[in-house]
C-alpha positions in Angstrom: -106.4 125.6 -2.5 -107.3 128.4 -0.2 -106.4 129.3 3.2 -108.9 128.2 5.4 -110.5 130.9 8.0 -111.0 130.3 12.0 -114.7 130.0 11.1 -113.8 127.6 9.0 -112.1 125.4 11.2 -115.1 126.0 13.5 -117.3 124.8 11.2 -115.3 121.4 10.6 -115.3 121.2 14.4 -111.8 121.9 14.5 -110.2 123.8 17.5 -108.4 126.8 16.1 -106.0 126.0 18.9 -105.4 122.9 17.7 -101.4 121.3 17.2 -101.0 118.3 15.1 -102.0 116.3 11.7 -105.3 117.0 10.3 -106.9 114.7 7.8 -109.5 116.2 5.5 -111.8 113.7 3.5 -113.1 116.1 0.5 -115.9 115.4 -1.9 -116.1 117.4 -4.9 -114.1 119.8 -3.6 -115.6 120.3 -0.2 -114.6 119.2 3.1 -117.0 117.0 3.9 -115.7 115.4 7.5 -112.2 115.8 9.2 -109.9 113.1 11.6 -106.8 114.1 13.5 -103.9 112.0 12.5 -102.4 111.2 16.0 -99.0 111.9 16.6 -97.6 108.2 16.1 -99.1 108.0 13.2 -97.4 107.5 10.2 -98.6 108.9 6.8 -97.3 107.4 3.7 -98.2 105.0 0.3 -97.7 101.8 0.6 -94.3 101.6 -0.9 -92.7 104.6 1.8 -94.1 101.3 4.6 -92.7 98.8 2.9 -89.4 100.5 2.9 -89.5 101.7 6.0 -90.7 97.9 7.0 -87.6 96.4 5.4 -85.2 99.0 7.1 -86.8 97.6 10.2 -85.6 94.3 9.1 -89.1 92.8 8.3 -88.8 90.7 5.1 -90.5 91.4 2.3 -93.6 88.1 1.7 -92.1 86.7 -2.1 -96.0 84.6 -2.6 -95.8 82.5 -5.2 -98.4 83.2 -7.7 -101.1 80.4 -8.7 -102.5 80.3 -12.4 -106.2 80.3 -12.8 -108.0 79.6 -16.2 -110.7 81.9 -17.1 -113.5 81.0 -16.5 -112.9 77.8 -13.9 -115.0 77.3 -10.8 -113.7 74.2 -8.3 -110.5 73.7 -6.7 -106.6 73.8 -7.4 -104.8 71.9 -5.8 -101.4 73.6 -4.8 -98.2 71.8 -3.6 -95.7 73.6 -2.6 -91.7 73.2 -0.7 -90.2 75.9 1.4 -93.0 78.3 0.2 -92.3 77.6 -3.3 -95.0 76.5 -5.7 -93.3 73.0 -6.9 -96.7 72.0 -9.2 -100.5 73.0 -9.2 -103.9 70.9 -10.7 -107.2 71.8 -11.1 -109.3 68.7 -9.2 -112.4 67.3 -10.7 -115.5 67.4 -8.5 -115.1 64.1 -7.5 -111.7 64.9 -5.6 -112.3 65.0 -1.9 -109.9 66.4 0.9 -109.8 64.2 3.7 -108.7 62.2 6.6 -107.8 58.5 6.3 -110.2 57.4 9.1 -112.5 60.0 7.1 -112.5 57.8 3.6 -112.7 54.9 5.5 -115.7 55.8 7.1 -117.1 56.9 3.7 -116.0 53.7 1.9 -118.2 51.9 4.7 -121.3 54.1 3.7 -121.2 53.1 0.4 -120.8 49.3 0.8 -117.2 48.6 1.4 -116.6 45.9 4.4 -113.1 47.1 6.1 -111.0 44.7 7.5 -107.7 45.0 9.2 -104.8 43.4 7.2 -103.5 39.8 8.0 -100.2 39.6 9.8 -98.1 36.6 10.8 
């Protein structure tokens, strides 16, 4: 890497007078467009934030993983305690999610009579 002249800076639209954090985005080794890093900025990988997250007491998210077959298009179902995976099944495409007033109103489209249970 070379030093980089006043002209330049000038040509990256740079003020030469400039103070701070500079971002160069380089293609093929050539700056191709430039972004000033603002002074609240912090620059690191991911695992320097995640650190620096945890010194900052922020927990670190454990997700529990969910096994997918090759290959498999449809829906898992996932059930889980405390944010732990207790079990997982693939549904069939006849599964359906819903409310109990929902399959009610669906058993009454396709023929069902619904009465309310007898009580004494």
């Amino acid at each position: 890497m070379r030093n980089m002249s006043v002209s330049d800076l000038s040509t990256l639209r740079i003020d030469p007078a400039i103070t701070g954090r500079i971002l160069l985005q380089v293609l093929n080794g050539r700056v191709v467009s430039s972004t000033l890093i603002p002074s609240d900025h912090i620059v690191a990988s991911v695992d320097a934030f995640m650190e620096l997250a945890e010194r900052a007491g922020y927990k670190k998210n454990a997700y529990e993983s969910v096994a997918i077959r090759e290959g498999f298009t449809g829906d898992i179902l996932v059930h889980a305690k405390n944010g732990k995976k207790t079990s997982q099944r693939e549904l069939s495409p006849d599964h359906k999610v819903a409310t109990l007033p929902d399959l009610l109103e669906l058993m009454e489209q396709v023929g069902y009579q619904i009465t309310a249970p007898v009580t004494e």
